[in-house]
C-alpha positions in Angstrom: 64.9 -85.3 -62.1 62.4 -84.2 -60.2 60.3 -81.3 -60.0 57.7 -79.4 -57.6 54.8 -77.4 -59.6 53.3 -74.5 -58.1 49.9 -74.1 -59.9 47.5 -71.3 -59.3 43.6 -72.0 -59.6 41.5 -71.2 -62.9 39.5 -68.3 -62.9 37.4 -68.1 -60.3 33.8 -66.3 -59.3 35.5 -62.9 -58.8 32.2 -60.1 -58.8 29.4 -63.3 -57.6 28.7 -64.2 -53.8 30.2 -67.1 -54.4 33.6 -66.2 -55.2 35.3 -70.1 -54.2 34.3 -71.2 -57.5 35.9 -72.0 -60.9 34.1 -69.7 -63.4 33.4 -71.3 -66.9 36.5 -69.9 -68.0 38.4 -71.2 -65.1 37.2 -74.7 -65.7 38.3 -74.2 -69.4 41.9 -73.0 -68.3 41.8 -76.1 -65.9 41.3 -78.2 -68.8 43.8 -76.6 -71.4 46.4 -76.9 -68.6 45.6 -80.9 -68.2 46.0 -81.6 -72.3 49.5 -79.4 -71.7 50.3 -81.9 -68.6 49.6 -85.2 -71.0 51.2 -83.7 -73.9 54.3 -83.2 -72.2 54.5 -86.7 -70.2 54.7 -84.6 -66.9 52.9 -87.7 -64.7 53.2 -86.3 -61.4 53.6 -88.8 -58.1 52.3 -86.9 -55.9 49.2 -84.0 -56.1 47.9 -81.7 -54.0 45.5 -78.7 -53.5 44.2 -76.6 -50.4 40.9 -77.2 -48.6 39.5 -74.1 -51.5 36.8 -75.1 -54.0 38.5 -73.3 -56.3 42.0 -75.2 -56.0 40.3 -78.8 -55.9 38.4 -77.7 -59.1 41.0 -76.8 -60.9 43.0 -80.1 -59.7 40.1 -81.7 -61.2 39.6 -80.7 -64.3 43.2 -80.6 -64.9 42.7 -84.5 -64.7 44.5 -85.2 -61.2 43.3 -88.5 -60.1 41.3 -88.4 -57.3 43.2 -91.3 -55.4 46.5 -89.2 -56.0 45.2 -85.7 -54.7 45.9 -84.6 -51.0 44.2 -82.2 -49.5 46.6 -80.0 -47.3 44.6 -76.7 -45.6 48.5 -75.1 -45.7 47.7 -74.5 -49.3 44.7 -72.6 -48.8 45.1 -68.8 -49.6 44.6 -65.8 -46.9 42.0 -65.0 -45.1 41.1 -62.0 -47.7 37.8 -60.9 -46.4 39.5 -60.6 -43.0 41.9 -58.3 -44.1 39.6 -56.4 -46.4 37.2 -55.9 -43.5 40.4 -53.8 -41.5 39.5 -51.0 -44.2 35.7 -51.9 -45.2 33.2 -52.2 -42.8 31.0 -55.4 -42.1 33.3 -56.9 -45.1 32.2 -60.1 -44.0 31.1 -62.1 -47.1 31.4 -62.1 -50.9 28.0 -60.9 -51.1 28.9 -57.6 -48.5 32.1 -57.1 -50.4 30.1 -57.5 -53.9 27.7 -54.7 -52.7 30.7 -52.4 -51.4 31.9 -52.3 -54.9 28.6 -51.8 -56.6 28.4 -48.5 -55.1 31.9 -47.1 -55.6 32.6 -45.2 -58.7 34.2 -46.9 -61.9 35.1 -50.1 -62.9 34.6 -52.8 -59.9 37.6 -54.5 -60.7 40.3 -51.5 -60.7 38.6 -50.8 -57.5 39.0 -53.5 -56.1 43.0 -54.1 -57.1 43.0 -50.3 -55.5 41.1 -51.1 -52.1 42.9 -54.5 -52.0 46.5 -52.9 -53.1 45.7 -51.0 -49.8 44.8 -53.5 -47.2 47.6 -56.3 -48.0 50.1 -53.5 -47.6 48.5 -53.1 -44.3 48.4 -56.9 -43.3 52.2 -57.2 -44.3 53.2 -54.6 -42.6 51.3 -55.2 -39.1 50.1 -57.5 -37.1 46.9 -55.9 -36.4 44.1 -54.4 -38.3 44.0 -50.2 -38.4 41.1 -50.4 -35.2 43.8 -52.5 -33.4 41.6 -55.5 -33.6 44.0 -58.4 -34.4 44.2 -60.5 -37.8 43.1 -63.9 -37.8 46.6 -64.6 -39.6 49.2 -62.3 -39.6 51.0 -62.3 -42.9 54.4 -63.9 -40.7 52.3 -67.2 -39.7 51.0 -66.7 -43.3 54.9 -67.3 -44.5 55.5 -70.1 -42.4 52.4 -72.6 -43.1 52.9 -71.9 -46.6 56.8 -71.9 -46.4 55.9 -75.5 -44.5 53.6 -76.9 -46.8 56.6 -76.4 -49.9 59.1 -78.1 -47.8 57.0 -81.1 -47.2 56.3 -81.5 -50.9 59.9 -80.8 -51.8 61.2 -83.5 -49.0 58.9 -85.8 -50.9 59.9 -85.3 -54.0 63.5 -85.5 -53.3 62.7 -88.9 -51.1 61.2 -90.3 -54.2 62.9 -88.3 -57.1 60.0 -88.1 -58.4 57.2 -84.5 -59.6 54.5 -83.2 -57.2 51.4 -80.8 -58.4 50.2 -78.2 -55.9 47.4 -76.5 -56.7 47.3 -73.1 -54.9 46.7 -69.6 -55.5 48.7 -66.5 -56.3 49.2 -65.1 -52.7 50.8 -68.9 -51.7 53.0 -69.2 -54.5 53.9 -65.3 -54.1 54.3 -66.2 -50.2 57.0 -69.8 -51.3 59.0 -68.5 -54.2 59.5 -65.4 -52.5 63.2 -67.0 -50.2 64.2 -68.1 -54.2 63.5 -64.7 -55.5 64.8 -62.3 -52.9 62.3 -59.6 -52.4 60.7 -57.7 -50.0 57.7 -58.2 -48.0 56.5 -54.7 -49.2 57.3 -55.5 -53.0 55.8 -59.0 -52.7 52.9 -58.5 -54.1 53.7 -56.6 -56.6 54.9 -60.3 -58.0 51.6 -61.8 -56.5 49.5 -59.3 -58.8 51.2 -60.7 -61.9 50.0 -64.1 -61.6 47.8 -65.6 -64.1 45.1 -67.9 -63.5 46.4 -71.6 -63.7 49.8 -70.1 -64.5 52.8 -73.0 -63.7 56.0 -71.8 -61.6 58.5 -75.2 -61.4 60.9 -75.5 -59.1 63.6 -77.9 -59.5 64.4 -80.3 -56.4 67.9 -80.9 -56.1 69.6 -82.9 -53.6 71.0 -79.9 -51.7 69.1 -77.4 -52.9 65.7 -76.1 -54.7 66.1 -73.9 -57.8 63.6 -71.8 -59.7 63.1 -72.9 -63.3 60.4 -70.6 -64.2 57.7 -68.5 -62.6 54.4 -68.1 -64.4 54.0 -69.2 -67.2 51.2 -70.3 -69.4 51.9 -72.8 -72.4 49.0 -74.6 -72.3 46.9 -71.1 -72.7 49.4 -69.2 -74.8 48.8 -72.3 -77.4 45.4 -71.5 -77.6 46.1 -68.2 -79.2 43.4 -66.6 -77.2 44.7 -63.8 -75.0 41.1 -63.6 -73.4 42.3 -67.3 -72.1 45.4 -65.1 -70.1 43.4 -63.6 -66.8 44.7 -62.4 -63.7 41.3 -62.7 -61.8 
């Protein structure tokens, strides 16, 4: 049987100017979700991660040889400061958007999940930003180099029946499972806010079809019994 895992990054630098970066807690998730991995014989053929720091990182501590991992830019995750910067001004960096939040009232992170709640509504709904300026990816091309990047790894999988790790992040996996699932593009991320950091969705590779086994979930932290271990960002 074989099987395609979906695997969103550790925790990364959210509230630093470096944000592309596996926090010390993200490198610790990274690692709990590698002992899971060996633990359960799942020896994938086949790994890969986006071009993103914080997807090779997590690739790596999860102990995916380096002579087995690809590196496929389809995987990376969405321009975010691009479509931040249709609602905040000169939102060109971590640093500018680090300094946005510092002077908004109450806690950076709600505000954040508010602002950004906001602008990805935007993106999906329209192909340009509120000043009329276009997007440097609309969320439609968004859906199709990530809807590619799945079918590649699934037609591999299937030609050699054998398991491939992809090591993404939460708006990507939202963006693949979301044909399998049915919803919306206005309700999907509502799904994509609900994904944990280096949480495992499997989908099951048939020979006609692709079937979602589970979406999510988080053995490898929940066996920790440390719900500090169970972020979102």
């Amino acid at each position: 049987m074989a099987f395609v895992y979906l695997i969103r990054h550790g925790q990364a630098g959210f509230g630093t100017q470096h944000y592309d970066t596996l926090s010390a807690l993200g490198q610790q998730q990274a690692e709990y979700l590698g002992a899971w991995l060996r633990i359960c014989d799942i020896q994938p053929a086949s790994c890969r991660s986006g071009s993103m720091q914080r997807q090779q990182q997590t690739a790596h501590h999860a102990g995916c040889a380096d002579k087995l991992l690809l590196i496929d830019a389809r995987l990376n995750e969405f321009d975010y400061l691009d479509v931040l910067s249709a609602h905040i001004p000169n939102c060109t960096s971590d640093a500018a958007l680090l300094d946005f939040l510092k002077h908004q009232a109450g806690d950076p992170r709600r505000v954040f999940q508010r602002v950004f709640t906001e602008v990805v509504a935007h993106w999906v709904a329209h192909e340009h930003k509120v000043d009329g300026a276009p997007y440097r990816e609309t969320w439609r091309a968004f859906q199709q180099r990530t809807q590619a990047a799945l079918a590649e790894a699934v037609d591999w999988s299937r030609a050699h029946s054998a398991s491939v790790l992809l090591f993404t992040s939460g708006g990507v996996i939202s963006a693949m499972v979301q044909p399998l699932l049915g919803i919306a593009d206005e309700r999907i991320f509502m799904l994509n806010s609900t994904l944990l950091n280096t949480g495992i969705t499997r989908l099951r590779v048939g020979r006609q079809r692709v079937q979602l086994d589970y979406l999510n979930a988080c053995p490898h932290l929940e066996a920790q019994r440390q719900i500090d271990l169970q972020t979102h960002r």
